[in-house]
C-alpha positions in Angstrom: 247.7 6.3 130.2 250.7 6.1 127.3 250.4 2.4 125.9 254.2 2.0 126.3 253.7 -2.0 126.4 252.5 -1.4 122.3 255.3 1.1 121.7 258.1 -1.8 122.7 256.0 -4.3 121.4 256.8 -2.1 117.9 260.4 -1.7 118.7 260.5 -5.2 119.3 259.8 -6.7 116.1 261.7 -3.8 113.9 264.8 -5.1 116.0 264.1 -8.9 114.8 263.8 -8.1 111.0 267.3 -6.3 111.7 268.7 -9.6 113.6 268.2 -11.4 110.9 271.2 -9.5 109.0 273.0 -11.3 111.0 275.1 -14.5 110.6 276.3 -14.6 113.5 275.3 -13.9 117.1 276.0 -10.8 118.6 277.0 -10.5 122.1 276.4 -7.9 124.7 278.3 -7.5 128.1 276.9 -5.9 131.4 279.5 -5.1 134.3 277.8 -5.7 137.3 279.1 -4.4 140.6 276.6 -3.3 142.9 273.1 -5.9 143.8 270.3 -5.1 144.7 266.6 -6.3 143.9 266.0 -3.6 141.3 269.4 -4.3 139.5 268.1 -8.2 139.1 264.9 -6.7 137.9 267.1 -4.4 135.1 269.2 -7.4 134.4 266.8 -10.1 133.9 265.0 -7.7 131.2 267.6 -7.2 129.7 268.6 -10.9 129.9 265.0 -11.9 128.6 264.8 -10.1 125.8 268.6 -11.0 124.4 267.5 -14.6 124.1 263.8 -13.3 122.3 266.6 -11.7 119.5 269.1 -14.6 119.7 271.6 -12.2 121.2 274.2 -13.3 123.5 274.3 -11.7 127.0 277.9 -12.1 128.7 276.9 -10.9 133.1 280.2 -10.1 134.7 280.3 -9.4 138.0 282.7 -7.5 140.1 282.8 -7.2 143.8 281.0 -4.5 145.4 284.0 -3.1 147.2 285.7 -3.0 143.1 288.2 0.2 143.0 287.8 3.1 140.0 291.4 1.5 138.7 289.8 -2.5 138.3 287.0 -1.3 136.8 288.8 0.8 134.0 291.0 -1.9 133.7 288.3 -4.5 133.1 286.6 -1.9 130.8 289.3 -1.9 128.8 290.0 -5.2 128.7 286.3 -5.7 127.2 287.2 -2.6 124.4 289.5 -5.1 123.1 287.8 -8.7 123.2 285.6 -9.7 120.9 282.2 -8.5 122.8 280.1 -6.0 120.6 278.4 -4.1 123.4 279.0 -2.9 127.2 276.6 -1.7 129.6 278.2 -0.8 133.5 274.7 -1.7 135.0 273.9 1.2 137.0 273.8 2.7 140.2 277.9 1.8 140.6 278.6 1.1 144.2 279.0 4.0 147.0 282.0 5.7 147.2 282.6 4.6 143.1 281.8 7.8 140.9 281.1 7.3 137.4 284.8 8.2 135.6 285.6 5.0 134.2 282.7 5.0 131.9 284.8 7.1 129.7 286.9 4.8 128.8 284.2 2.5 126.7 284.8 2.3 123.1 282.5 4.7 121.6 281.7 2.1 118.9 280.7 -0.3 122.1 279.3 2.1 124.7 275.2 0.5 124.5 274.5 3.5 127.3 276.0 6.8 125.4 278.0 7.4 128.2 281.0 8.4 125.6 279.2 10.8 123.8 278.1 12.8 127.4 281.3 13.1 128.4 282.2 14.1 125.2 279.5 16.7 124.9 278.2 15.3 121.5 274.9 14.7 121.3 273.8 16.7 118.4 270.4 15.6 116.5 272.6 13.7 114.0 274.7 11.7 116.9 271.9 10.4 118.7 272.3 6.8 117.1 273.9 5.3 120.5 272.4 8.0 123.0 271.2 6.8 126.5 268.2 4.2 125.9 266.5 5.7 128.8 266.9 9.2 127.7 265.7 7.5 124.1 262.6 6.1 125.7 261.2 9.2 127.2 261.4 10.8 123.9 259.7 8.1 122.1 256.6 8.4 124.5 256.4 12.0 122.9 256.6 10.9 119.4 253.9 8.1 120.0 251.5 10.7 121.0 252.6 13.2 118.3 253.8 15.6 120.9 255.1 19.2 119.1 258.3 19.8 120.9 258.9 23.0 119.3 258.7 25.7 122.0 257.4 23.6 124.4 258.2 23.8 128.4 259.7 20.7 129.5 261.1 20.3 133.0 263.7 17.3 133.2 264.1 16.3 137.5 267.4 14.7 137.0 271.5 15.7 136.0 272.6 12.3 135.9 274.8 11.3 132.9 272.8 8.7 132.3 268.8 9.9 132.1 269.2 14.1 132.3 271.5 15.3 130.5 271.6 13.5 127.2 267.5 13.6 127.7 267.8 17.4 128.0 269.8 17.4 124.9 267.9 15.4 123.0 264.9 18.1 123.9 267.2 21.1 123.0 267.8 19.6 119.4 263.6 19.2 119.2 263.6 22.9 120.0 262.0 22.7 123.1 263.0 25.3 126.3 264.4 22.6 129.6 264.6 23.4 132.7 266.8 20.6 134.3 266.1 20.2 137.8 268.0 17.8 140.8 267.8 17.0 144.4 269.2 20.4 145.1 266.6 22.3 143.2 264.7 25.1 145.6 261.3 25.3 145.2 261.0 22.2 142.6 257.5 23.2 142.4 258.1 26.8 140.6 259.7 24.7 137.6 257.2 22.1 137.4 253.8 24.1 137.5 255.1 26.2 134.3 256.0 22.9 132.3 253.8 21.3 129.4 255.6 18.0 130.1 257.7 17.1 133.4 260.1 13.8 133.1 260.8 12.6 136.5 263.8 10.1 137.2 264.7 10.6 141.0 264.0 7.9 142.6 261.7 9.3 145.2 258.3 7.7 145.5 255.3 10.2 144.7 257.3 12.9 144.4 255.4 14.7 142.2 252.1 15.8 143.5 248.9 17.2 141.9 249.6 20.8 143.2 253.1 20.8 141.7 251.5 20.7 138.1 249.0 22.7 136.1 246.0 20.7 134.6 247.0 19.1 130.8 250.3 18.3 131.7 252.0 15.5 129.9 254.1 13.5 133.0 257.2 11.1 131.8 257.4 8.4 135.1 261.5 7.7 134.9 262.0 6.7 138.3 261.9 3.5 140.0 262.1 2.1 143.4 261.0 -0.9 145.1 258.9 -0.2 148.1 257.7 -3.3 150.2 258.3 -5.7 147.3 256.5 -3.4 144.5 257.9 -1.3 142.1 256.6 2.3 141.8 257.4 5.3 140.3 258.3 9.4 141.0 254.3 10.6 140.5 251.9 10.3 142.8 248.3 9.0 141.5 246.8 12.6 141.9 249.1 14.1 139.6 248.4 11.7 137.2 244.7 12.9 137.6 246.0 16.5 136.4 247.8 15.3 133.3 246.8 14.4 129.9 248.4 12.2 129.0 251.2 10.0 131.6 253.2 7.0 132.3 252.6 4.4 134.4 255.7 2.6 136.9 255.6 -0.4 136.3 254.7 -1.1 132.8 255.7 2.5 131.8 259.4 4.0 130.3 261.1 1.1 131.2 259.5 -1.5 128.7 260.6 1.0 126.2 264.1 1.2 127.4 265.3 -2.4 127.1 264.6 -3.0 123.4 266.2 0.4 122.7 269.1 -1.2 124.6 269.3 -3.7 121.6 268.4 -1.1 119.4 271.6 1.0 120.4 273.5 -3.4 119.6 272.2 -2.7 116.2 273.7 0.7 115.9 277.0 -0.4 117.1 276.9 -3.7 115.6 276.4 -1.5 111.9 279.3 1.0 113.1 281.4 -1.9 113.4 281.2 -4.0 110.4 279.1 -1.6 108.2 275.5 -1.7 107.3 275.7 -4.8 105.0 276.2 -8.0 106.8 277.9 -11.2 105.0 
C-alpha cells in the first residue's frame, strides 16, 4: 500500500516554508450549494488544514435549489473581491451542470476548471491543474513510476478528475484509455492497463478478474456506505496489484494540501514571486 499519509505529510511542510512569504493572510473561498455527509467531510479537510497554514477559508453557501445565472453571478462577484482563491465544492446540485465554472478568474480558479475548458493543459501549464488529477500523479512519482509508454486506464470524463488527469498522463508520454459509466465491456480496458485510476463513485467496482497481476491501482473514488467511507476497488483487486491506494487514507490526503499548493501558485501569479 502507497504511503500517501507521508507523501502529504511532505507537501505539507514545503507549503509552510512557502507561507511564510507571506505578510499577510491569504484567503480562500469555497461555494457551497449542494450538502451532503461527504461534502462536510471535503470541507472540513480543507477547513483543517487552512488554519494548520494560517490561511483564511471564506464557506459560502447557496441554496440547493441556486439557478446557473446566481451562481455565475456570485462567481463573478468573488473574481472581483479581494478573495485569492475559489473552489465550487463539488458535485453541484441535480439539474445544475457545470457551465459557470468558466467564468472563474484563471488567476483564482484553485480547481483548474479554466484551463479544461480552455483545453490548456500542456506540461508547462499544469501550475493550477485539478488537485485531484495532481494527486494521482504524485502517487506515481513517489513510487518512481516510468510513465513513458505505459498503459494507463483513467474510469472517469469529468472535468474535474479525468480529463485534466488524462492530460496530465499524455504530456508524461503515457498511452490513456479514458473510460466512464457508459463504457462497454470496462473490463477489456482495464485487464491491458499497467496502472488503472478509478474515480466513479461505485463501491468495489474494480474486481480482481478485471486486472492482470502487477497492476498499479489509483483508488479516486469515494462514497459513504453505512457511515464509512470506501473507495472504487474491491480488496481482491488490491491483492493483484503491486502497488495501490487505499480509501480512506489514500488520494485524498494528497489532494487537500495540493489545494493550497494550487493558493500558492495563484497567490505568486497575482502579486509575483517576491512578497513585500
Amino acid at each position: 500500500m502507497i504511503d500517501c499519509k507521508k507523501i502529504a505529510n511532505q507537501i505539507i511542510r514545503k507549503l509552510k516554508a512557502r507561507r511564510k512569504k507571506f505578510l499577510f493572510e491569504p484567503e480562500l473561498t469555497i461555494v457551497v450549494c449542494r450538502f451532503s455527509p461527504e461534502i462536510e467531510i471535503f470541507v472540513k479537510n480543507k477547513i483543517n488544514l487552512a488554519k494548520e497554514l494560517s490561511i483564511n477559508t471564506r464557506i459560502l453557501k447557496l441554496p440547493e435549489k441556486v439557478t446557473s445565472k446566481t451562481l455565475t453571478t456570485k462567481i463573478l462577484e468573488l473574481n472581483s473581491s479581494s478573495t485569492n482563491g475559489i473552489i465550487v465544492q463539488l458535485p453541484l446540485p441535480k439539474g445544475l451542470d457545470t457551465k459557470p465554472l468558466q467564468y472563474i478568474a484563471p488567476e483564482k480558479d484553485i480547481d483548474g476548471f479554466s484551463l479544461a475548458n480552455q483545453g490548456k493543459l500542456s506540461y508547462g501549464e499544469e501550475l493550477l491543474a485539478s488537485p485531484t488529477a495532481k494527486a494521482a500523479v504524485k502517487v506515481l512519482e513517489s513510487i518512481d513510476f516510468n510513465f513513458e509508454g505505459a498503459n494507463c486506464c483513467v474510469i472517469s470524463h469529468s472535468i474535474l478528475i479525468g480529463r485534466p488527469l488524462a492530460q496530465m498522463l499524455l504530456n508524461r508520454n503515457a498511452t490513456v484509455s479514458v473510460c466512464h459509466a457508459y463504457t462497454k465491456d470496462l473490463a477489456k480496458y482495464t485487464r491491458k492497463a499497467d496502472v488503472v485510476f478509478s474515480a466513479s463513485g461505485v463501491p468495489s467496482l474494480i474486481k480482481g478478474n478485471m486486472l492482470r497481476k502487477g497492476v498499479v491501482l489509483v483508488d479516486i473514488g469515494t462514497k459513504l456506505v453505512n457511515g464509512k467511507l470506501v473507495g472504487d476497488i474491491s480488496e481482491k483487486a488490491q491483492r493483484k496489484a503491486s502497488f495501490f491506494t487505499s480509501v480512506p487514507g489514500g488520494v485524498g490526503l494528497i489532494t487537500v494540501p495540493l489545494i493550497f499548493e494550487n493558493l500558492m501558485n495563484a497567490l505568486e501569479l497575482q502579486f509575483g514571486e517576491e512578497y513585500a
